[in-house]
C-alpha angles and dihedrals in degrees: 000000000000085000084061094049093254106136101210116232127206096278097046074040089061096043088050101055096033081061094050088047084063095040094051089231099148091160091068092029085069083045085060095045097046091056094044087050089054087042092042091238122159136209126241110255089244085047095052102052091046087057097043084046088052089048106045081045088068103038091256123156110246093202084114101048091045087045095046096048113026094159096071093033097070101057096026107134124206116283142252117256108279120264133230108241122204137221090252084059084052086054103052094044081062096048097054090050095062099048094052090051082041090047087053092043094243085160091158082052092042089056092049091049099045086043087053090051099044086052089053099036094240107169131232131193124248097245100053085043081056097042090052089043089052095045091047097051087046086055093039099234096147087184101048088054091042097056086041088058097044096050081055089052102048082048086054087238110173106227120201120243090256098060090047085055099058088045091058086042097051082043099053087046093057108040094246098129099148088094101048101085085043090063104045083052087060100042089051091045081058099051097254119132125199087214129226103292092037086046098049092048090051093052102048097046081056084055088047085046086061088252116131107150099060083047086068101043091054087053084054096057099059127105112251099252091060087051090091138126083291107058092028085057085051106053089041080060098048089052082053096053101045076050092244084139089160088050085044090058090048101068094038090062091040085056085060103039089060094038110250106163108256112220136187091265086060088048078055104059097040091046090057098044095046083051098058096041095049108247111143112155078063102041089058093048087056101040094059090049084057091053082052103061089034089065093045094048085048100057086036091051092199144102140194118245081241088055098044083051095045093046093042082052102046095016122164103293093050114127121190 
């Protein structure tokens, strides 16, 4: 703690030695002593006669222990028979100790811890890895959450949607899209799906980040049945804002070539982006097609459940 610049205080004091009490590390145990007797920190009663039980155990001398805390010395009784302690005491100990530092917002002291434990394989449950996740994306520390997640992942800790989803949302804030693409890999390997409409926006901010590239990869990773007018509009949209027009075409003229059905959201989006490129001979032959399936949807006064999502999403004030 003190290595990530995080002064303990008596109650991380208490954790700490509690936990060297379970380790057997009487060595750092006395560290930590000598630091609560200069802060005039004391230990908790049941505390204390786990640490004079640790001591007497190896043969240490508890001078420091009595000195550091005389008020329980003096009426301290004899003590019960050691007990054996088990691997699961040692991680709680450890769990506890994350949330407080979590709880006073420690976070430099939260990363070193959560480093230390991914070296040694400590395990953490799901719900204290989310709570950290959660804490770190309300503070925006993207790095903070990143390594939290990755210490999940290497645990092979399972995370809900909704955490995956903060995670994209902190990262797009804050212009860290590298591991975008990453998490949508994993939510798919786990069988999660973000869904059409989640999908579609996600594509096409990448597209507004200048990111076209991991817009596609996300359109990649979709099932097939997610790969409809929504999400194809979307992509031909991201290509248009990172100003890729050509590669914008592209996919206009593949949704038509495999058939996905072309609506007047998807008019939209070409329209805008043939406009601001300057491409007019093109922008009036598509306008016209536009003209063209208006008037149809019009006479036939209905709309798939695939054309109202694609329209609510590129209506008619959309701009590219």
């Amino acid at each position: 703690m003190q290595e990530a610049g995080v002064q303990p205080d008596k109650a991380a004091c208490n954790i700490l030695v509690e936990n060297c009490c379970k380790a057997r590390e009487t060595r750092v145990m006395m560290k930590i002593l000598e630091y609560m007797k200069e802060n005039s920190f004391v230990l908790r009663q049941p505390i204390y006669t786990k640490a004079l039980e640790t001591l007497k155990a190896a043969g240490e001398s508890d001078a420091l222990l009595k000195e550091s805390n005389r008020h329980l010395s003096v009426h301290y009784k004899k003590p019960e028979p050691l007990v054996k302690y088990t691997v699961s005491d040692t991680i709680s100990i450890d769990q506890r100790l994350v949330l407080y530092l979590l709880t006073r917002k420690h976070f430099v002291g939260v990363d070193f811890l959560l480093k230390d434990m991914m070296d040694k394989n400590v395990f953490l449950t799901a719900e204290i890895v989310s709570s950290v996740i959660d804490t770190y994306t309300a503070h925006e520390r993207p790095h903070g959450a990143l390594l939290a997640y990755e210490y999940g992942k290497k645990m092979g800790i399972k995370f809900e949607k909704i955490l995956y989803l903060s995670l994209m949302g902190m990262f797009m804030r804050t212009n860290s899209f590298p591991k975008i693409v990453d998490l949508v890999k994993e939510m798919v390997k786990s069988g999660i799906f973000l869904g059409v409409n989640q999908s579609a926006l996600l594509i096409y901010k990448l597209g507004c980040a200048n990111k076209p590239v991991s817009a596609a990869k996300v359109f990649d990773l979709l099932p097939d049945n997610e790969k409809n007018t929504t999400t194809y509009t979307a992509l031909m949209a991201a290509y248009f804002a990172s100003r890729r027009t050509c590669k914008g075409l592209e996919i206009f003229k593949e949704m038509k070539d495999v058939g996905i059905p072309v609506v007047v959201g998807t008019y939209n989006v070409l329209l805008a982006g043939l406009e601001k490129s300057g491409r007019v001979v093109e922008f009036e032959y598509y306008r016209k097609q536009k003209k063209q399936i208006q008037n149809v949807s019009f006479f036939e006064n209905q709309e798939s459940v695939e054309e109202t999502s694609c329209n609510m999403l590129f209506g008619r004030d959309y701009a590219s």
